[in-house]
C-alpha positions as CSV (number, residue, x, y, z in Angstrom):
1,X,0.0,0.0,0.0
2,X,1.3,3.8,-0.9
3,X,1.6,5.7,2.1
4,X,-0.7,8.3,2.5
5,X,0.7,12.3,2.9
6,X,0.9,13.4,6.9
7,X,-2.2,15.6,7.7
8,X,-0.5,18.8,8.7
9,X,-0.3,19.9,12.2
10,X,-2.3,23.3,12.2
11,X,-5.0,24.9,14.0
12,X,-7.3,23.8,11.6
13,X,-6.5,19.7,11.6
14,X,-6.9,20.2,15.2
15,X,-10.1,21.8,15.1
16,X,-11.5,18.9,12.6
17,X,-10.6,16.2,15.2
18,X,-12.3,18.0,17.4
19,X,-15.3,18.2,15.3
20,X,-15.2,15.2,14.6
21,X,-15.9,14.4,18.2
22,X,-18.8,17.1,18.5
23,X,-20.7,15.6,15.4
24,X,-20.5,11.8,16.9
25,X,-22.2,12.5,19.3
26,X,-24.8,15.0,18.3
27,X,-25.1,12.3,15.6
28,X,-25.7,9.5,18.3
29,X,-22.8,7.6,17.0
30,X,-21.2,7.7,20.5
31,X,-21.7,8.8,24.0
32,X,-19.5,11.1,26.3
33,X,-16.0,10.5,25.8
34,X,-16.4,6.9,24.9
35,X,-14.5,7.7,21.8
36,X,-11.8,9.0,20.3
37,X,-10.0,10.3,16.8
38,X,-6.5,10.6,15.8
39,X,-4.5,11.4,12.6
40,X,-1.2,10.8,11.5
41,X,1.3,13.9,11.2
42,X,4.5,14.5,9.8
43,X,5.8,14.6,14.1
44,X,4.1,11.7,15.4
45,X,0.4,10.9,16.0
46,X,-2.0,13.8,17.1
47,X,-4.8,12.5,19.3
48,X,-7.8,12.9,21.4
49,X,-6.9,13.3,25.2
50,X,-8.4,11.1,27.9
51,X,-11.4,11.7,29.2
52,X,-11.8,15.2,28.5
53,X,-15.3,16.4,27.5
54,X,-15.6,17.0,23.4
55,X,-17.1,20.7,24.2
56,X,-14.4,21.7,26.6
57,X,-11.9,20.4,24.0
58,X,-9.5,23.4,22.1
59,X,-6.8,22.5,19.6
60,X,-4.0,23.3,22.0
61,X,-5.4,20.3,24.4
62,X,-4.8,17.5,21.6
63,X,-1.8,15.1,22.3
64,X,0.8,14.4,20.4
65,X,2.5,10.7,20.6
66,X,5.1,9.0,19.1
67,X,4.6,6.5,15.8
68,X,6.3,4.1,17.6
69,X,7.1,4.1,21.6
70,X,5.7,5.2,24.4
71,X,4.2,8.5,25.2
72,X,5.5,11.7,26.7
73,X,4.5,10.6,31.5
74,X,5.1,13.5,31.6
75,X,2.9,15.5,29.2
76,X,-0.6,15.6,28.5
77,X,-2.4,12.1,29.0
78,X,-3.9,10.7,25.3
79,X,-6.9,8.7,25.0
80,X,-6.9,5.5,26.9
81,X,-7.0,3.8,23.2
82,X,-3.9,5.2,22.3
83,X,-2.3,2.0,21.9
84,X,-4.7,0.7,18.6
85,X,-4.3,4.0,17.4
86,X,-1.1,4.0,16.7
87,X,-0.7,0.3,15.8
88,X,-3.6,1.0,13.2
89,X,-1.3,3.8,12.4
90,X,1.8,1.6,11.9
91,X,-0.2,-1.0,9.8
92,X,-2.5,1.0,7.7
93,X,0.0,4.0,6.3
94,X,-2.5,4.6,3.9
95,X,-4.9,5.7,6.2
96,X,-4.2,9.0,8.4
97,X,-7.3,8.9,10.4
98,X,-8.7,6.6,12.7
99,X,-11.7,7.1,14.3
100,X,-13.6,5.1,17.1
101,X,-17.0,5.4,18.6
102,X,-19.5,3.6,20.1
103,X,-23.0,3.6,17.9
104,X,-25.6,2.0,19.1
105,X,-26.7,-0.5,16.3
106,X,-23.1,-1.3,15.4
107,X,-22.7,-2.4,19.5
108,X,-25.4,-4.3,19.5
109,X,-23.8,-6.8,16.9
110,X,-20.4,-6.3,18.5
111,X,-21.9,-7.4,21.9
112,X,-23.8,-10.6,19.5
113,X,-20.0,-11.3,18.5
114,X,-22.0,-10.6,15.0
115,X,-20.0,-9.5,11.4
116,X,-21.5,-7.7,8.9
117,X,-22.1,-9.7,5.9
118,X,-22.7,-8.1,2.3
119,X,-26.3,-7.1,3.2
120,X,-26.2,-3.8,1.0
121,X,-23.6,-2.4,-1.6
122,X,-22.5,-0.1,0.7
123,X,-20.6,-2.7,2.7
124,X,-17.8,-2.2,-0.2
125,X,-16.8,1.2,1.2
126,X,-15.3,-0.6,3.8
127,X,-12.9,-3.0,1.3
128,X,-14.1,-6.1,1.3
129,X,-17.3,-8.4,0.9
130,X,-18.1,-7.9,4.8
131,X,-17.2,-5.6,7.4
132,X,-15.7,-8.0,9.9
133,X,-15.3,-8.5,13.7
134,X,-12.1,-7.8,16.0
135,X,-12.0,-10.6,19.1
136,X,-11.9,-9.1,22.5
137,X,-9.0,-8.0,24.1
138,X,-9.4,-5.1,27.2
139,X,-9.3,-1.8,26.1
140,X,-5.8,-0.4,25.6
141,X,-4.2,-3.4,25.8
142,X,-1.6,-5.1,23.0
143,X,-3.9,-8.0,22.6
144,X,-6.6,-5.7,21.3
145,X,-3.8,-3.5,19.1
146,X,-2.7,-7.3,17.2
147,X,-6.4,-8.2,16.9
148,X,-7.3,-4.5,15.2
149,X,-4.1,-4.4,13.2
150,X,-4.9,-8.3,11.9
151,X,-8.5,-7.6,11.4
152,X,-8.1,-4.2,9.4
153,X,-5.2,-5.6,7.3
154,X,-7.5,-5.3,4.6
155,X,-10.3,-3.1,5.4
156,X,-11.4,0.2,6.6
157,X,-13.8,-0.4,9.0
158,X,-14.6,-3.0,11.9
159,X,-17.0,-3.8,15.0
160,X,-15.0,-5.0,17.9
161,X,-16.0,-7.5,20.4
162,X,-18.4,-6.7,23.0
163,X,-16.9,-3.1,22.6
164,X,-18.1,-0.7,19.6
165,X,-16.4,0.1,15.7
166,X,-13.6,1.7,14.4
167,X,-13.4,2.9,10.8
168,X,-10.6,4.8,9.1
169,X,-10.0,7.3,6.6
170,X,-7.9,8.8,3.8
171,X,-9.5,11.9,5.4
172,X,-11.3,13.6,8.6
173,X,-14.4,13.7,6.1
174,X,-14.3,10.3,4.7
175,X,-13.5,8.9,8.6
176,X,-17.3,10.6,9.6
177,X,-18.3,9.8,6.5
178,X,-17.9,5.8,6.7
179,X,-18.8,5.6,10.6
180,X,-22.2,7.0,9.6
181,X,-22.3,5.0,6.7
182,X,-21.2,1.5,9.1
183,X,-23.6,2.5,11.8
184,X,-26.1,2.8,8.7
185,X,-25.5,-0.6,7.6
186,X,-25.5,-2.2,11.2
187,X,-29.1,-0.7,11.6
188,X,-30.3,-2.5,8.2
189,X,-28.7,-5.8,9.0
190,X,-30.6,-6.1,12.4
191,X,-33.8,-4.6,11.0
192,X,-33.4,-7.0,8.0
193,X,-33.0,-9.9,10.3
194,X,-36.8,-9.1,11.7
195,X,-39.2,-11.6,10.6
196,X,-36.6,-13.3,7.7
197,X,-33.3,-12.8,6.4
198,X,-31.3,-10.4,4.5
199,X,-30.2,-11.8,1.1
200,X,-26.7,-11.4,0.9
201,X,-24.6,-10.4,-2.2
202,X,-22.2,-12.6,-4.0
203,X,-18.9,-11.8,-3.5
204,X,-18.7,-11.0,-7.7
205,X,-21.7,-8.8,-6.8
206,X,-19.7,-6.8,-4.4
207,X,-15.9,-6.8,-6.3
208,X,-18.0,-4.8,-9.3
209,X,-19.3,-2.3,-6.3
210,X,-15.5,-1.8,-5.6
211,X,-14.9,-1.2,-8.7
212,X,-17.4,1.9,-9.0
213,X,-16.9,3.1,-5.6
214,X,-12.4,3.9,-6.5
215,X,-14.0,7.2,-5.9
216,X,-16.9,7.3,-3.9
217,X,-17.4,9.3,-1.0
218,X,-16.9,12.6,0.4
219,X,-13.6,14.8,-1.2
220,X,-11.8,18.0,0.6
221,X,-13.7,21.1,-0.9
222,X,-10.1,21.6,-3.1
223,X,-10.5,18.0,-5.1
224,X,-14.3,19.1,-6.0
225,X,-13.5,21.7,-8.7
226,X,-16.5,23.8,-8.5
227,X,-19.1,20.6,-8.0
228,X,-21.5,19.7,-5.7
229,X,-21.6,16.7,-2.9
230,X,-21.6,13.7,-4.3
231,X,-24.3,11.3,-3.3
């Protein structure tokens, strides 16, 4: 995989993280400071502190940590999922931002030790034929960071075990974009499951989605060229 450019470090990428935060949970994708966002910069890893509240958050209060190592005792303490972060970081170059929540729909299956099969097309915005399940590890530990890493080798979104989701993204934008979009698709499984089954699509099925979606999604406002949102 190509590595992707380092978001840089300016008041601006700051505040996006921290809107992030904001709009998952006036969204209902998460609750308090259950989750967390980071992004890869040219220094390190900027992240999310620990259990600060999202509306008391300012760009200055963000951590940075290392790619590899330990962080800074001394400093500033990150999120208390700092550890995935940065090993999802280290495995997934491609992808600067990394963004875990809590939504409702998509713990409910994670708490069923349930996977998302191919239920909808949209399940290929997340790189494969299914978005799949991380086992349980405790949170922070380096069980959970080798079961993440292994899991997401291949894919840009997961549920993890009895926990919640993670989803990354080439951008801040596309990282809200596909946690709505998982939480989305979590919601129609379940619902789908009521009273029958959801037919599921043939892995041929979703490689031609794949195909069509090389460009799908939400773009920074410079790679539009004048046009609108795409749908």
């Amino acid at each position: 995989m190509t590595p992707a450019t380092p978001l840089p470090d300016t008041t601006a990428t700051r505040q996006a993280l921290i809107d992030a935060c904001l709009w998952m949970n006036a969204r209902h994708l998460n609750q308090g400071t259950s989750g967390n966002i980071s992004a890869r910069i040219a220094s390190g890893i900027l992240i999310t502190p620990s259990g600060v509240p999202y509306e008391y958050l300012t760009p200055d209060a963000l951590v940075t940590i290392p790619l590899d190592g330990l962080p800074d005792s001394n400093g500033a303490q990150p999120s208390s999922e700092w550890p995935f972060h940065q090993g999802m970081h280290q495995a997934r170059p491609d992808m600067p931002v990394v963004l875990h929540a809590h939504p409702p729909y998509c713990s409910v299956l994670a708490v069923q030790r349930r996977s998302i099969p191919a239920c909808h097309y949209m399940i290929a915005a997340f790189g494969g034929n299914d978005v799949p399940l991380a086992d349980y590890a405790l949170f922070g530990s380096p069980e959970l960071c080798a079961n993440m890493a292994r899991i997401m080798a291949d894919r840009h979104g997961c549920l993890m075990a009895n926990h919640g989701a993670t989803v990354l993204g080439e951008t801040v934008d596309k990282a809200r974009w596909r946690l709505e979009e998982l939480e989305t698709l979590a919601r129609t499984y379940l619902f789908s499951s009521i009273g029958g089954a959801p037919h599921i699509l043939s892995d041929a099925e979703i490689a031609e989605v794949m195909v069509a979606f090389s460009s799908y999604g939400p773009r920074h406002p410079e790679e539009r060229n004048g046009e609108g949102e795409r749908s």
